[in-house]
N, C-alpha and C positions, 0 to 999 in steps of 0.2 A: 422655559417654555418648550413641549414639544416642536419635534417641525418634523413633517411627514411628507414625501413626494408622493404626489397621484401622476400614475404613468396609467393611465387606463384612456379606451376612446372616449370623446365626448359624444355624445351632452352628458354623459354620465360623470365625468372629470370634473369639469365645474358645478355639479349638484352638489359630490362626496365632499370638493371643495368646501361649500359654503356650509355644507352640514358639520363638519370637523370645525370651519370657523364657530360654530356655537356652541360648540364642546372644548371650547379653550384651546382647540390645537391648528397652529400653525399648518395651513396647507399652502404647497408649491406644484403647482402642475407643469408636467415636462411630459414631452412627445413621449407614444406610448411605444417606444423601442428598448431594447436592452440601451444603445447606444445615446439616448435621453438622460435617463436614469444616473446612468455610470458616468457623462459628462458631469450630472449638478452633485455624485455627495461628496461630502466634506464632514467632516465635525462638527457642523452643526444641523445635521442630518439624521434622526434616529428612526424611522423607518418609511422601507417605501412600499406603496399599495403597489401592483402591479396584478394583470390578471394572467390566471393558470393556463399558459399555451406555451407549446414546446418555441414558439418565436419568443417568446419573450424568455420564460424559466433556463437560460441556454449558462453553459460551464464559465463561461467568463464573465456573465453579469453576478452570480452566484459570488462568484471567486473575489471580483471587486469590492462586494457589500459587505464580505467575512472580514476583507482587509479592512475596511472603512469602519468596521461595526455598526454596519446598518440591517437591522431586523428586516426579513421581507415577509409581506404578509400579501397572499395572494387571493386573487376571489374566481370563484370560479371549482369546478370538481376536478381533484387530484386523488388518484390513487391513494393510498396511507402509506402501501409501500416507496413508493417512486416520491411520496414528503419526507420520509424518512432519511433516503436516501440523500436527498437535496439537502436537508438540513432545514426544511421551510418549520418554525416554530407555530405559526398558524396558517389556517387557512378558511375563508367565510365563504356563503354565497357570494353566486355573481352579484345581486342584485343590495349588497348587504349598504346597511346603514352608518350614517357617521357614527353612532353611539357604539356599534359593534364594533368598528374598526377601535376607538377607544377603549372598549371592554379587553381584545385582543392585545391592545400593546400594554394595559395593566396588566393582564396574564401572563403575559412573555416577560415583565420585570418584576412583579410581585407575587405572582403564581405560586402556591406551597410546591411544584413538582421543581419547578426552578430554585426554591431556595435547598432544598435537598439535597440538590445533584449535579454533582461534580460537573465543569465544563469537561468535553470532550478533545480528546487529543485530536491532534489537526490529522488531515488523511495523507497519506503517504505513499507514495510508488515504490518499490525495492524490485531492482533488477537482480538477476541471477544469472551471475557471466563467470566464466571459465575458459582454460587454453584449449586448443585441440587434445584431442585424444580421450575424449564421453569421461571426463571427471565425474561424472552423476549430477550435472547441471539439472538437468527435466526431472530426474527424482526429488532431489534436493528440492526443486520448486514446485512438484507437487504437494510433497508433503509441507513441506513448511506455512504452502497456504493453506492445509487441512488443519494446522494445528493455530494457526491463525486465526482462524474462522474460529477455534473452539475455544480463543480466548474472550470472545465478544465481540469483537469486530467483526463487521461486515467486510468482505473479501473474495477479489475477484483474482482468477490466476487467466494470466495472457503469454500466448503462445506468439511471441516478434519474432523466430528464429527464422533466419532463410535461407539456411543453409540445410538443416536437416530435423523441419517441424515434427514434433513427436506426441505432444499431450492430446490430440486426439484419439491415438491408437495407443497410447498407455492407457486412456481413462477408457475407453470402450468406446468413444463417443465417431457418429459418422466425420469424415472427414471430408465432407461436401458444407457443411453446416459455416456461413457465413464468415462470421468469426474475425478475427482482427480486417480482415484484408477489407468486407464491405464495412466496418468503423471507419477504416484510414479514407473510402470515399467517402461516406457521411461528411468526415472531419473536412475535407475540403471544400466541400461545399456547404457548410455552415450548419448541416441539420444534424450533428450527434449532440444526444444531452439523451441525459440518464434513461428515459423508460426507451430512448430507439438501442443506447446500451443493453438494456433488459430483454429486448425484441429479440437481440442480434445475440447475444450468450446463453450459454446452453446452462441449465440450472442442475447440479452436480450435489448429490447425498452424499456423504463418506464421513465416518469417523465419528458417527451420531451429528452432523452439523451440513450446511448447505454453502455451498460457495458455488460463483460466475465463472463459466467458464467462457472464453475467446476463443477460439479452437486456431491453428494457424491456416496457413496457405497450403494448400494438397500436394504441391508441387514445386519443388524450389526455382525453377522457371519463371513462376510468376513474384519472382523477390522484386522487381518493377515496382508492384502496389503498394510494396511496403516503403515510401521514400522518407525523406528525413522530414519533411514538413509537417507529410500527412501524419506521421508518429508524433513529434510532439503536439499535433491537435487533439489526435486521439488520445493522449495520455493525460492532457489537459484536463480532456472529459472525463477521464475515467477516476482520476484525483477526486472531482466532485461526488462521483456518481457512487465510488464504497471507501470504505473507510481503507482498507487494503487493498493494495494493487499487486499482486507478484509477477514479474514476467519474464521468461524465458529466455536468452536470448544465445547468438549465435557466438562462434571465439575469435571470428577476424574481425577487427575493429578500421578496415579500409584507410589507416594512417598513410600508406603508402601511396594508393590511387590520388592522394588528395595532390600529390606532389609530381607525378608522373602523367597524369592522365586530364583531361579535361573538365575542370570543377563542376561545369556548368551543367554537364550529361547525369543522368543517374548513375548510382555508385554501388557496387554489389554488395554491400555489408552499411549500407547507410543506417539502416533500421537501429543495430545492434549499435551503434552508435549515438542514434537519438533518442534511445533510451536509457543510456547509462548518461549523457548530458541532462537528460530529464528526472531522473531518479534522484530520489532521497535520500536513497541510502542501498549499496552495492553489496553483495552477498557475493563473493570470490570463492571459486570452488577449485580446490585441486586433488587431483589425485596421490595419495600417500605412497609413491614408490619414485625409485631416484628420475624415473624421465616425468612423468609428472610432476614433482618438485621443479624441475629445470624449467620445463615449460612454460611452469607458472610464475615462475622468477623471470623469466625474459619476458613474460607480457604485461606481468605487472605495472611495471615502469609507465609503459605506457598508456594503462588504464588509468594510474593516478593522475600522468600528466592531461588526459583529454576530461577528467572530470573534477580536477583542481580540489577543492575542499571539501568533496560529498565523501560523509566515511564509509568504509570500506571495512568490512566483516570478512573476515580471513577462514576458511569453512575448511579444512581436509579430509577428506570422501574415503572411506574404505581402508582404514586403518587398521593394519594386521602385520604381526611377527616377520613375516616372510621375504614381504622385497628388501626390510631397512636393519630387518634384525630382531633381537630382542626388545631394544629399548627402542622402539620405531615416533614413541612420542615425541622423545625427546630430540635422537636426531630432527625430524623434521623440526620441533620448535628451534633448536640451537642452529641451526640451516636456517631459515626464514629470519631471524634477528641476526646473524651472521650479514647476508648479502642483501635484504630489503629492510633491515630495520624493525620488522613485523612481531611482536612479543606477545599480540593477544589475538589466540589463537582457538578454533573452536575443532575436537575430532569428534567424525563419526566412524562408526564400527564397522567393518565389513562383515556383514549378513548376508552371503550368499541366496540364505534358504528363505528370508522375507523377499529380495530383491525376485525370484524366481518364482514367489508366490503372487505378489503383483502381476507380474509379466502374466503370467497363466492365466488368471482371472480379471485382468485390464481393471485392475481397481488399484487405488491407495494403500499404499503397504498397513493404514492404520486400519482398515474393514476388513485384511487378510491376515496378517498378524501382528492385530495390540499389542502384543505382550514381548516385542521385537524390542534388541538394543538398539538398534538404529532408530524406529520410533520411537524411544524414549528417551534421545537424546536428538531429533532437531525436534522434540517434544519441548526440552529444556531451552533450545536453540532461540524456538517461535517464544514460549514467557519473558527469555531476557531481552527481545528484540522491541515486546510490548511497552507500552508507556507504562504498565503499571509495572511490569518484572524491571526497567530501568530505573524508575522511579527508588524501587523495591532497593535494587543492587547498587546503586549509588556510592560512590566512596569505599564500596568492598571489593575484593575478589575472588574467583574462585578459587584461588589456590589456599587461601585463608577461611574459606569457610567451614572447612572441616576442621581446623585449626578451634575457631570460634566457637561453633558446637561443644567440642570438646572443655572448652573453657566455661562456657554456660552449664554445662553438667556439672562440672566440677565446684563450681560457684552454687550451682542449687544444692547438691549432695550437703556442701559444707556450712550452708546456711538449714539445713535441715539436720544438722546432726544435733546432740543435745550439748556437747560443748563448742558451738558457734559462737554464743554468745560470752563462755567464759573464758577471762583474759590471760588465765593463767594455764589454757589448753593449749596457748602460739609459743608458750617458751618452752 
């Protein structure tokens, strides 16, 4: 038997009740808070009415139901975009009937759009952290969420650094504009959920594709706003709110204050901290010449130690002949498995003349120059990161897939020749 929670005011609550009572489905009415709700599901819980207001629709009632698998159907007018975003599979009038409310939950389990279509990969935060000395951290994270965006994913790029915030004036965008700093109060005070997300991000074309931008703080002064609370609230919400999250962040990871200084006070690098504890998954940027190498070898260590088993994508920014040598690959690969262990390894090209074309025209190296090796390689970067290019690349690697090809050609050639099939053409 269904069982469905009404979280709505009454008299309306016990109306929808007794109307679902005659439609065979189990009703439970529970105060109409997020905090109602997420006390009663359980497994034997498959969805709950609630109505569409930023009090209720909030990142951690969302977040519980996904866990729970409980369908939420809201009543009430919601944007398409800001449903979308949420994940909400229906949505009726306020005033809607028991019958609909059932029509809706047969739509969401037997729907031809749902038997079709693949469920969706969970959404995902990815930080973008590197040592001192401008590894191409903020490049790296712009681009990788334009090419992110252009896998299908919804995608938003945030700017935590607080040390030396950049993705406003690389993108063009004002540097007064909102942006993480009024999210992180929202997040404190209970009111960020996706459309005040929307309100507060600046909406960004590039690369034929649209992504969220957060802009940072104008001034590293106000790193204060940014504290370790108020970031994982905000990051909370922002998980809900697009399928990709990328964020920028700054290279001191404040290990040491924690041990010398007074825990309890704010911490100048807390941000850059409660992000890479909140991430899914860490995108490591270093520079390909020997003090970048070194850099990133001595910080490492302690990036794996403060984020314990989130993996850890190995990126090398500006890889060319000159600081390491001829074979500059390779050195750094046999350097990085040498002293960290690190054997899967991703390079990008040093492009001076894309990176300079950006810069010029404060856009995405993909709207300045497509046809860029650097774009077309955290082009490859962004597919293998996606659940489908994972999914895709499973069990192979790159060093074998040229290998592979080679073997499939030769496999078809020889299967199309005209003695393939005769036995006496293998002796």
């Amino acid at each position: 038997m269904t069982t469905v929670l009404i979280a709505v005011p009454p008299p309306r609550a016990a109306a929808l009740a007794e109307e679902l009572e005659l439609e065979g489905v189990e009703a439970i009415t529970v105060a109409a808070t997020p905090a109602g709700v997420t006390e009663r599901l359980g497994r034997d819980i498959d969805a709950a009415v609630v109505p569409a207001t930023r009090g209720m629709l909030t990142a951690a009632l969302i977040f519980a139901c996904d866990r729970a698998g409980v369908r939420i159907i809201a009543l009430g007018d919601v944007d398409n975009r800001v449903a979308a975003r949420l994940g909400i599979g229906a949505t009726l009038p306020s005033l809607a009937a028991g019958w609909e409310v059932v029509a809706a939950l047969a739509a969401d389990v037997t729907g031809p759009a749902s038997a079709s279509v693949a469920p969706s990969a969970p959404h995902r935060v990815t930080a973008i952290w590197g040592p001192q000395g401008a590894p191409g951290r903020s490049t790296v994270a712009i681009q990788l969420a334009v090419e992110l965006a252009r896998t299908g994913r919804t995608t938003a790029l945030v700017d935590a650094d607080t040390a030396a915030p950049s993705l406003a004036l690389l993108l063009g965008l004002g540097d007064d504009a909102p942006g993480i700093a009024a999210a992180c109060r929202r997040a404190e005070s209970g009111g960020l959920d996706a459309a005040e997300l929307t309100r507060l991000a600046v909406r960004l074309g590039a690369g034929g594709v649209e992504l969220d931008v957060l802009a940072g703080i104008n001034r590293p002064s106000r790193w204060p706003e940014l504290s370790s609370t108020r970031m994982h609230a905000a990051l909370s919400a922002c998980r809900a709110w697009t399928e990709e999250t990328v964020v920028d962040v700054s290279a001191s990871l404040d290990a040491d204050d924690e041990a010398t200084y007074d825990v309890v006070g704010p911490r100048r690098h807390a941000a850059t901290s409660a992000v890479l504890c909140e991430a899914d998954l860490v995108v490591a940027v270093a520079s390909a010449d020997p003090v970048g190498i070194s850099r990133f070898l001595r910080d490492h260590a302690e990036v794996r130690r403060l984020i314990g088993t989130t993996p850890i994508r190995v990126v090398v920014n500006s890889v060319r002949p000159g600081p390491l040598g001829i074979d500059a690959r390779g050195q750094v690969r046999r350097t990085l498995e040498r002293f960290a262990g690190i054997t899967d390894v991703t390079f990008l090209p040093f492009d001076q003349r894309a990176a300079d074309a950006a810069l010029l025209h404060a856009r995405p190296m993909a709207d300045v120059t497509p046809r860029s090796a650097l774009v077309a390689a955290v082009r490859r970067l962004a597919v293998s990161l996606s659940p489908a290019g994972a999914a895709a690349t499973a069990g192979s690697s790159r060093g074998s897939s040229r290998v592979a090809r080679r073997l499939r050609s030769a496999l078809s050639a020889l299967a199309g020749s005209p003695d393939a099939g005769d036995p006496a053409s293998a002796s």
